[in-house]
C-alpha positions in Angstrom: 0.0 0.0 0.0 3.4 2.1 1.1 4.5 1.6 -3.0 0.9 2.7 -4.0 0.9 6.3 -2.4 4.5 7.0 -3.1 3.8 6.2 -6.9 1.0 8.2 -7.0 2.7 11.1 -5.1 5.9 10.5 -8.1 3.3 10.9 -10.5 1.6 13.5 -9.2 5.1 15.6 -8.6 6.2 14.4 -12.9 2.8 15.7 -13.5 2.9 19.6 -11.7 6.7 19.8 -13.0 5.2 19.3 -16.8 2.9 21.1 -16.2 4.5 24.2 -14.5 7.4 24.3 -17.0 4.8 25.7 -19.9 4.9 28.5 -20.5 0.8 28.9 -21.5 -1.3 29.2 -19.0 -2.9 25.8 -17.8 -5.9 25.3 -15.6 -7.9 21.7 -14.4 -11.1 21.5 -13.2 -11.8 18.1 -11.6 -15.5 16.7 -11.4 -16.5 18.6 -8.6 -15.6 22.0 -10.0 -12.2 22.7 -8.0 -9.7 24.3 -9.8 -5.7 23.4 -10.4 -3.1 25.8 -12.2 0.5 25.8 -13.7 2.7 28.3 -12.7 1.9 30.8 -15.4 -2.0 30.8 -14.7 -1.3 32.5 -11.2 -1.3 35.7 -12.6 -4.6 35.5 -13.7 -6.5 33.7 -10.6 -8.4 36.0 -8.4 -6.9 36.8 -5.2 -8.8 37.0 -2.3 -12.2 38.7 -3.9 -14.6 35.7 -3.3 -14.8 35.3 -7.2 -14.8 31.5 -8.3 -10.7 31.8 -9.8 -10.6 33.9 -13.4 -11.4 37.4 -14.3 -12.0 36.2 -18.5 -14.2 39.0 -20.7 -15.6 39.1 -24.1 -13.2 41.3 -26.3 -15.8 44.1 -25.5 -15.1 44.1 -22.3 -18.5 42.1 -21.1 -18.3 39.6 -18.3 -18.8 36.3 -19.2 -20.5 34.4 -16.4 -18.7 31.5 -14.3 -20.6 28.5 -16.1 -20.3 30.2 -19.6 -16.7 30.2 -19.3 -15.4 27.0 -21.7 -13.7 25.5 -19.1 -17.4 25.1 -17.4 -19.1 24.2 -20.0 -16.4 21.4 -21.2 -17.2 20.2 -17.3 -20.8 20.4 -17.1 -21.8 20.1 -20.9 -18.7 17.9 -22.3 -18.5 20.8 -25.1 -14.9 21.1 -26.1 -13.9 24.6 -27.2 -10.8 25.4 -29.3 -9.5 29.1 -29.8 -12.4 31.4 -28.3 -11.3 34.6 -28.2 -11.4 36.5 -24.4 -9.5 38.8 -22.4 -8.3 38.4 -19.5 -7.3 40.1 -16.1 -4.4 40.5 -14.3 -3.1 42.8 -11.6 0.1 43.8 -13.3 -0.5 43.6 -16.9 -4.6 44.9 -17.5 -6.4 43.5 -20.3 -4.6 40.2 -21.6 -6.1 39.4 -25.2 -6.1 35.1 -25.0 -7.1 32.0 -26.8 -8.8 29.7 -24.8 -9.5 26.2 -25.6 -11.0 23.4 -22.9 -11.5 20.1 -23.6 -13.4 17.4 -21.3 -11.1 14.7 -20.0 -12.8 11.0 -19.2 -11.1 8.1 -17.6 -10.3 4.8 -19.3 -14.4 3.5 -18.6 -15.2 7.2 -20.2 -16.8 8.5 -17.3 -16.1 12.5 -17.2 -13.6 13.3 -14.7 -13.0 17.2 -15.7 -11.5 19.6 -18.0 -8.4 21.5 -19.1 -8.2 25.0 -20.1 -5.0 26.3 -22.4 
């Protein structure tokens, strides 16, 4: 059982070190909605405000609501999206124009364990 959780910790650690050394902003939803970040996705996670984790806005400057955002609706909906055009937030930079993409991820029985967001 001792071999079991130290695999999955090493796995765990390979997996964060991959992900953290990209330079694209990475975020993971799992099936209950909390939310998992590389490195370069802290700039853009609320700090502190209550808010649900990202400030993301139409090009026009209009909110888009928490379970519009495609990272949501590739969670809730299974709807992949690929290159959707939003800004985003951050406390140093102002309005960042991004791509976003999310896809749903499913285990090997293809039961929906969460999304990724690039």
């Amino acid at each position: 059982m001792a071999r079991l959780y130290r695999e999955e910790a090493l796995a765990k650690a390979w997996l964060q070190g991959v992900l953290d050394g990209m330079p694209e902003a990475v975020l993971l939803v799992d099936a209950d909605g909390n939310l998992s970040h590389n490195k370069a996705a802290r700039r853009f996670i609320a700090a502190g405000d209550g808010a649900p984790g990202l400030d993301l806005r139409e090009p026009d400057g209009a909110a888009v609501g928490w379970t519009e955002l495609p990272l949501m609706r590739a969670l809730r909906r299974g709807e992949p999206c690929s290159g959707r055009e939003l800004v985003a937030h951050d406390a140093h930079s102002g309005r960042v124009p991004v791509l976003v993409s999310a896809s749903p991820l499913a285990d090997a029985g293809g039961r929906r364990v969460g999304p990724y967001l690039s």
